[in-house]
C-alpha positions in Angstrom: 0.0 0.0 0.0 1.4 3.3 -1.1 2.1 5.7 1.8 -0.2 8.5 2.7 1.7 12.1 1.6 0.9 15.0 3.9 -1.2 18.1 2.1 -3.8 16.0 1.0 -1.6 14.1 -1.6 -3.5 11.3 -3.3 -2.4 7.6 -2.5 0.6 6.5 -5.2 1.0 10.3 -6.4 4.6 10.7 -7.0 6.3 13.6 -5.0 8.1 16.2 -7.1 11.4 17.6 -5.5 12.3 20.9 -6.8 16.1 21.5 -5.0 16.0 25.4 -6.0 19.5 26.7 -8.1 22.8 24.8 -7.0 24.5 26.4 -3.9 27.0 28.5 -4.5 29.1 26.5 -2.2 28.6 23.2 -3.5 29.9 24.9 -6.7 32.6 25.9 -5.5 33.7 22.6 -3.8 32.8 20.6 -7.0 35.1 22.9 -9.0 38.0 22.2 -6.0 37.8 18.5 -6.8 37.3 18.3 -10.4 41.2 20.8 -10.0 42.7 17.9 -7.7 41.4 15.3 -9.9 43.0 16.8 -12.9 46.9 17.6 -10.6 46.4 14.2 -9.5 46.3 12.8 -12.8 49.0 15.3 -14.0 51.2 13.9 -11.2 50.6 10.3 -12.1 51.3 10.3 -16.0 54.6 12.6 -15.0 55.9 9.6 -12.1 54.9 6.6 -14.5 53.9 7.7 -17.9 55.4 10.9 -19.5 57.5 14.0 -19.0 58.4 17.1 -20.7 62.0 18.5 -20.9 63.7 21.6 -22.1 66.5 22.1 -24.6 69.7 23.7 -22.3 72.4 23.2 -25.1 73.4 23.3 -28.6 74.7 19.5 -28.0 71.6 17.6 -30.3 71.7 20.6 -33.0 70.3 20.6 -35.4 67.5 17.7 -34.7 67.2 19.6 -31.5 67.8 23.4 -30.9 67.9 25.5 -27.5 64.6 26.0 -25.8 63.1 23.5 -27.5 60.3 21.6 -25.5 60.3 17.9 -26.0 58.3 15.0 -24.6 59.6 11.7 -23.2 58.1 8.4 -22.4 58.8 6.4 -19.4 58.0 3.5 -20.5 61.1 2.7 -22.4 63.7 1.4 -21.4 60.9 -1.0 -19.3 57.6 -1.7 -21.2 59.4 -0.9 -24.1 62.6 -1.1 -25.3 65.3 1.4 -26.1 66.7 1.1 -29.6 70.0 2.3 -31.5 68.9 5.9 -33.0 66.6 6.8 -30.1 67.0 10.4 -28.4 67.3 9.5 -24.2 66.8 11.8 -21.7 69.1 10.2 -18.8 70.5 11.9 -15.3 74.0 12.9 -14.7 76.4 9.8 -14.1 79.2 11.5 -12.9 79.6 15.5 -13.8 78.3 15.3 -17.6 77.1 18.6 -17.6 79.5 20.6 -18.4 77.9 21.1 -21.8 74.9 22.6 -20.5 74.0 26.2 -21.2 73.3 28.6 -18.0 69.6 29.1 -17.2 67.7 31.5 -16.3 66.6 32.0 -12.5 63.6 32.7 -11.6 63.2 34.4 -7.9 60.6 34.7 -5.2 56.9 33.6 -6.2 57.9 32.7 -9.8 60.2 30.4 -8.4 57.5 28.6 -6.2 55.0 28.6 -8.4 57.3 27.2 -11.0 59.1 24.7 -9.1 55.0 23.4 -8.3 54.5 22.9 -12.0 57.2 20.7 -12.3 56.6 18.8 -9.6 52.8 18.2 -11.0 54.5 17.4 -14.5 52.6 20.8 -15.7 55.9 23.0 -16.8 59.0 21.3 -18.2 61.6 20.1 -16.3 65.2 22.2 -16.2 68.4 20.3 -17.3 70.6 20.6 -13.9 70.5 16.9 -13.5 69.0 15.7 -17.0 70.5 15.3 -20.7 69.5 14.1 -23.9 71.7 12.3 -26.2 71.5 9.7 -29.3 71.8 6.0 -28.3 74.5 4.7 -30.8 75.6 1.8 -29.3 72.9 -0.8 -27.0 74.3 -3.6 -24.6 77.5 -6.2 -26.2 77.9 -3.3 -29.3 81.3 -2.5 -30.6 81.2 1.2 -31.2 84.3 2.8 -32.8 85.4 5.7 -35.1 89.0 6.0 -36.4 88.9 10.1 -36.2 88.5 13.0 -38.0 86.9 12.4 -41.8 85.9 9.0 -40.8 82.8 7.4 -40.1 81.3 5.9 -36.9 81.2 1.8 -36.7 78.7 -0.3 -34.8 79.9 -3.7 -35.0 81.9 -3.1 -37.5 79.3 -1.4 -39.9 79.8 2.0 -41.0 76.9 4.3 -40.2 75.6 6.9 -42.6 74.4 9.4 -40.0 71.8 11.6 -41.6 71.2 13.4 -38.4 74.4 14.8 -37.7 75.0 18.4 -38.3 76.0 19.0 -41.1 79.9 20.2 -41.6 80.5 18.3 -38.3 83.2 15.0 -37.8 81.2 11.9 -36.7 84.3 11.9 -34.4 87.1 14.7 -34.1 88.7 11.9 -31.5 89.4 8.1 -32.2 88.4 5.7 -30.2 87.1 1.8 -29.9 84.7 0.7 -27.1 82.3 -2.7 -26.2 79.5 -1.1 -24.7 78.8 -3.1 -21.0 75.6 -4.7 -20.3 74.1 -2.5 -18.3 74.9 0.2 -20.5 73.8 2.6 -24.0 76.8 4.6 -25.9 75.1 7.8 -26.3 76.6 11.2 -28.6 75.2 14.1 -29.4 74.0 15.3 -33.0 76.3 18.2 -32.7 79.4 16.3 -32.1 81.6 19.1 -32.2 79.8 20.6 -29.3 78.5 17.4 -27.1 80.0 16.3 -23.7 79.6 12.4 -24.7 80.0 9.0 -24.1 83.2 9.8 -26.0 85.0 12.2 -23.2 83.5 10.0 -20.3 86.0 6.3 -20.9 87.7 6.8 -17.6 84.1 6.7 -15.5 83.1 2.8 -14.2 81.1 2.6 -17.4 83.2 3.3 -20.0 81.5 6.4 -21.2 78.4 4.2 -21.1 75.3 5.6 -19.6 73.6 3.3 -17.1 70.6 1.9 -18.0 69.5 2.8 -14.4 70.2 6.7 -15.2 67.3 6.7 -18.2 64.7 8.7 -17.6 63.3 7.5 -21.0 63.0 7.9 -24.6 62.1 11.3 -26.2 59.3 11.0 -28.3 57.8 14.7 -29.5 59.0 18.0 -30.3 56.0 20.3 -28.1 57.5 23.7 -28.8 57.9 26.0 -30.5 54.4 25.9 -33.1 56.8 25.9 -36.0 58.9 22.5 -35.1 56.3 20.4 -33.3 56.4 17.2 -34.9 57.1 13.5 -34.0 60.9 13.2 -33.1 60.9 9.8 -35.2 63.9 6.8 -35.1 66.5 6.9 -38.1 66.3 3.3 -38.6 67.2 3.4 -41.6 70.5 4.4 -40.7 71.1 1.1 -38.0 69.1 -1.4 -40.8 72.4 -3.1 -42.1 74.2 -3.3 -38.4 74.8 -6.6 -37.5 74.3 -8.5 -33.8 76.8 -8.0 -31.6 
């Protein structure tokens, strides 16, 4: 039996609930969580999924040019893996940044409120403790160049690098290295001007970069509007290397 309403209400009517406009309150506290929702998820995809870097030097010109924003995914080396030709962003084995370009500080609030977005994976991360280099040579690879006028070797195949600078040496230095297991040979685009795996054979590694130190593989150019684009694998250029 359907329950009696009060005001005379007929048995079975159906009560009509007009709420009246939405609080101005509840407003307000849906618009706070829909904002921590959105840093939340900001904060997971930068810790597990992707991350965005800024350009500090001239070392990857001219596939990569100061200030330019680029985007990396963390999922290689890991989910994925990391392949000869790929651009790495890694951290600092052991005082590698001495090819990095002075940036600029930012002071009081700006600094705050900037040093927030990075943490939330909103504003790209400085390069104090981060670089990006070319993987040349993976795990067991013989990497080796003879010097000036002569062309890099991976395994004992001689690479045409399309990406290089042009009117820069593969190599102004010889040299001839296995790359360890637990390693990538990594050298800039710019070789004439890139602090590399080259300069780096007296470290534990070799000049190798641990795996351990790679943040992951940069994927897309962001900024500026006139060079976005996909920062795609010369594979083309690794086709005809053989196993190590």
């Amino acid at each position: 039996m359907a329950t009696s309403l009060r005001g005379g209400a007929r048995h079975g009517a159906t009560l009509a609930i007009n709420p009246g406009p939405p609080r101005p309150v509840s407003l307000w506290l849906e618009l706070a969580f829909a904002l921590l929702v959105a840093l939340v998820t900001a904060f997971v995809l930068k810790v597990f999924v992707i991350q965005s870097f800024y350009i500090p030097s001239v070392s990857m010109e001219n596939s990569l040019l100061v200030d330019d924003r680029v985007t990396v995914t963390k999922l290689s080396p890991g989910l994925f893996d990391v392949h000869r030709g790929d651009i790495v962003v890694f951290h600092d084995p052991d005082g590698w940044s001495s090819d990095q370009l002075p940036l600029p500080q930012e002071r009081g609030f700006a600094s705050w409120l900037h040093g927030v977005a990075q943490s939330l994976g909103l504003a790209p991360e400085s390069a104090d403790d981060f670089i990006i280099k070319r993987v040349i040579g993976l795990p067991g690879d013989t990497v080796a160049c003879a010097g000036p006028g002569e062309p890099v070797t991976v395994n004992g195949q001689p690479l045409d690098e399309t990406y290089l600078k042009p009117g820069v040496d593969p190599s102004a230095i010889a040299f001839r290295v296995t790359v360890p297991e637990d390693g990538l040979w990594v050298m800039g685009d710019n070789r004439s001007s890139s602090w590399d795996s080259r300069y780096h054979q007296d470290q534990v590694l070799g000049g190798a970069v641990p795996l351990d130190n790679v943040v992951g593989v940069a994927k897309w150019r962001l900024w500026p509007l006139d060079r976005i684009g996909v920062l795609k694998n010369p594979s083309a250029v690794f086709k005809d290397v053989p196993a190590p």
